[in-house]
N, C-alpha and C positions, 0 to 999 in steps of 0.2 A: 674334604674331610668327611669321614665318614660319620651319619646319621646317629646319635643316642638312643634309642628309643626307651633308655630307663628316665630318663624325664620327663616326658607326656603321661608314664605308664604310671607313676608316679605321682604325678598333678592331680590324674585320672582318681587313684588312689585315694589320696588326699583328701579328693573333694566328694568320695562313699559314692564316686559313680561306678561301681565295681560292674555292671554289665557291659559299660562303654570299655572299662579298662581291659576287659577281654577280649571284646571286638577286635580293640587295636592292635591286641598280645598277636593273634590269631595272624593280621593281615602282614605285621613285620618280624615276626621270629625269623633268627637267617635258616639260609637252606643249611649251612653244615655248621657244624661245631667241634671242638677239637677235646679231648684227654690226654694229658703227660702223666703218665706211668713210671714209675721208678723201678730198679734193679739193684739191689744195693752189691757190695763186693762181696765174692763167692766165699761162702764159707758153708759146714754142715748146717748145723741153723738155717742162714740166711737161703742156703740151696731150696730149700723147704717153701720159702716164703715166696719167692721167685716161681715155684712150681707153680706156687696157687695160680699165680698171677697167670701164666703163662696159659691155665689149660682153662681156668675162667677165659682166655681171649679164644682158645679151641675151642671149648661148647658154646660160644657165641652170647658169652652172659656178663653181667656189670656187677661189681659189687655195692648194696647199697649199708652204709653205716648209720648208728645211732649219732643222734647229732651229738652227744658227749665226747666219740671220740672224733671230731675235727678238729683241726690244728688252731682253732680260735677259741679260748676258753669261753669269749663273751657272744657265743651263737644262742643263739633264744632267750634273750635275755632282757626282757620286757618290764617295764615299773607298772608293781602291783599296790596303788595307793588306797588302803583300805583299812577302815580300823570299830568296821560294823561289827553286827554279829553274824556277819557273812565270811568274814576274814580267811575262815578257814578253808571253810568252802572252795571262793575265789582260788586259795592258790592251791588244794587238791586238786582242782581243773586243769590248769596251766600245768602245773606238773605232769599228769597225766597226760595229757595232750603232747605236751616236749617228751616224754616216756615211747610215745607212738610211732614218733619220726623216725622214717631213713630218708636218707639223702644221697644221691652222688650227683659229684661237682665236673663242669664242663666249662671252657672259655673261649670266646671268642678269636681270642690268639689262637694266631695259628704255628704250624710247623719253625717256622721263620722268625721266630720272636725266642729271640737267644735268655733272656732271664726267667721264660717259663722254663724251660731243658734246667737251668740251674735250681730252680724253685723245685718244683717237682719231677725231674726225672732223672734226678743224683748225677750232675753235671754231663749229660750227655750219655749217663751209662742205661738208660729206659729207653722210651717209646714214647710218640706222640700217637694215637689214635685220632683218625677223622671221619667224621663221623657225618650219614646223612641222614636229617630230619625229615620223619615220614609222616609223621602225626606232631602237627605245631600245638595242642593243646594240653601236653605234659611237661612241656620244656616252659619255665621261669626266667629272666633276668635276675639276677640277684639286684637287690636296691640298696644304696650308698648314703647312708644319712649319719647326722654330726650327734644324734641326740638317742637315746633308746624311745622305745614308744609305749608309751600309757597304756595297757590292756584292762586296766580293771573293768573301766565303764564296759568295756565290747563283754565281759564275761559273764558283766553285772546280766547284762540285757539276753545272752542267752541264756539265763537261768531261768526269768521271767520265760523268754519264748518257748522253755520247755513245759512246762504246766499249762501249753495253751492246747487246744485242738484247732483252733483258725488253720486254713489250708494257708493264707498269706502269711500269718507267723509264723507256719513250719515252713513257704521257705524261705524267709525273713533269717531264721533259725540255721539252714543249711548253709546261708552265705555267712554269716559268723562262724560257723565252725570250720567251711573253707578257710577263712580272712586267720583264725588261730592258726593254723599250719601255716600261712602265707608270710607270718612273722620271722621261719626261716628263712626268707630272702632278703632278711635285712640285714646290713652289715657296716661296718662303720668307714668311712667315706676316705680313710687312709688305706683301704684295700681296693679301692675303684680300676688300679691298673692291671688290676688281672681280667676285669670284664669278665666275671663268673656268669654261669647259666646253672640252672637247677633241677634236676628231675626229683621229685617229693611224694614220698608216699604214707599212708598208714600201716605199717607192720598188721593190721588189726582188721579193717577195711579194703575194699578191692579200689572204692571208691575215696577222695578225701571228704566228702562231706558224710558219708555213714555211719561216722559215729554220733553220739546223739546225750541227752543225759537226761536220764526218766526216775521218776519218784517212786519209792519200794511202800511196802505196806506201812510200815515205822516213822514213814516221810522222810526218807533217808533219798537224799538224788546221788546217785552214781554215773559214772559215762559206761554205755553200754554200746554194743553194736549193733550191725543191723538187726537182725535176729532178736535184740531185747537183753543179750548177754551180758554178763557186767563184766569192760576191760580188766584184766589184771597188770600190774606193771610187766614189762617185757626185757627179759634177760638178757636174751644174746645181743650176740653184738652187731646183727646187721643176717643182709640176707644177698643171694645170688638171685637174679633175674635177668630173662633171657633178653636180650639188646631188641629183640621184635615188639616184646612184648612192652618196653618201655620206647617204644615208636619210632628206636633207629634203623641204622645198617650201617656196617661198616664197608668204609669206602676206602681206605688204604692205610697202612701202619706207617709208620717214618722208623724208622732206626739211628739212633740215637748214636754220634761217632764214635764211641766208646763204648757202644755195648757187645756183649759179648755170645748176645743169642741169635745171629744171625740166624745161623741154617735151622735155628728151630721156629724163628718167624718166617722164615720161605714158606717152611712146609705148614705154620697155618693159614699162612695167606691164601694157598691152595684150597686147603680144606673148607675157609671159610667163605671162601669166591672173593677177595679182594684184591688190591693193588699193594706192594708193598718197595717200597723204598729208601735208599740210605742216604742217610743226610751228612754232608762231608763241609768243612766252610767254605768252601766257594760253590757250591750245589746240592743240588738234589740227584742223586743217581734211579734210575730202576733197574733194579734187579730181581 
């Protein structure tokens, strides 16, 4: 049976050894990872939607979303127990911060695992993407736990470590504002059978630890960006980035038995130098 590696990752977690816990991330992330893509049935509308899909997998880019709109209404959704005269404070951060996120989702299952094709890729009428991990220190585990998790105290303490100048508090300071984003890999432990992976970014930042939260003349602390800028909440709904740039390569499509874009997936598989194949029940064909 195969290895977990979100249970050490986890322990590691747990127990605020957050440098070991990237060590480990680093040495076991798998080489490949998989995306099921859906095609819904053809209609004017839906034709449109399908495009997108289609010519995001030609320019060789992923779409990433605000965590609001994934299919789990209870993604970032942390217990803020506080009733200081910080109160407010506290949850204009977490808000702000869950405001920042995009995310797109990846699983360890692969082509061959018949309930992902029905979950995500409208019963065989999508695609699987597979996908090769070139850079292991963007890719996440999602982590499975029974319980949501207490944020206050971590936000208490980066407020304190924003008014410091200490070179160790600021980056005492950068691993908290990590470990905030890192809150979306948390998920509740009746979704473990999908073995999700994570690629998470700032809409705001290049980096996940660049954003920061500094004191105005007024004594007013706001979260600001590298630059010293002060975030604004962020509208859209997500962003296109190039599959390089978030540390893949695409290594072959599956075609889905039902789907209906073949010869339009041939001819990007060409374009974009990969393998593509159709998945039928009793095999995998190439074509």
């Amino acid at each position: 049976m195969k290895k977990d590696i979100r249970d050490e990752f986890l322990r590691l977690i747990h127990n605020e050894e957050y440098l070991k816990s990237e060590e480990y991330l680093k040495k076991n992330i798998p080489k490949k990872i998989y995306k099921f893509i859906d095609f819904l049935n053809k209609s004017d509308d839906v034709n449109k939607e399908n495009d997108k899909k289609l010519d995001s997998l030609a320019n060789n880019q992923l779409w990433l979303c605000k965590i609001s709109n994934l299919n789990d209404p209870f993604e970032y959704v942390g217990c803020l127990n506080d009733e200081s005269k910080d109160k407010d404070l506290i949850k204009m951060i977490y808000d702000a911060f869950k405001q920042q996120l995009l995310i797109t989702s990846f699983t360890e299952n692969g082509y061959d695992n018949m309930p992902m094709w029905s979950y995500y890729a409208n019963d065989h009428r999508g695609i699987c993407i597979e996908f090769e991990v070139l850079d292991n220190e963007k890719l996440y585990p999602v982590l499975y736990e029974n319980k949501k998790l207490d944020i206050t105290e971590l936000i208490k303490r980066l407020i304190q470590l924003s008014v410091s100048n200490n070179n160790e508090d600021a980056a005492n300071k950068k691993t908290i504002i990590k470990w905030l984003y890192m809150l979306a890999l948390f998920k509740h432990t009746s979704w473990r059978h999908e073995q999700e992976y994570r690629i998470v970014k700032s809409s705001s930042c290049d980096k996940l630890d660049g954003l920061s939260i500094s004191e105005d003349e007024d004594g007013k602390l706001n979260l600001v960006d590298e630059e010293g800028r002060i975030i604004s909440i962020v509208n859209e709904e997500g962003q296109s980035i190039s599959v390089s740039e978030l540390g893949l390569k695409v290594s072959t499509i599956f075609i889905g038995k039902n789907c209906e874009y073949q010869k339009r997936l041939i001819d990007i598989s060409k374009k974009i130098d990969c393998e593509v194949r159709q998945v039928t029940m009793d095999d995998v064909w190439i074509i």
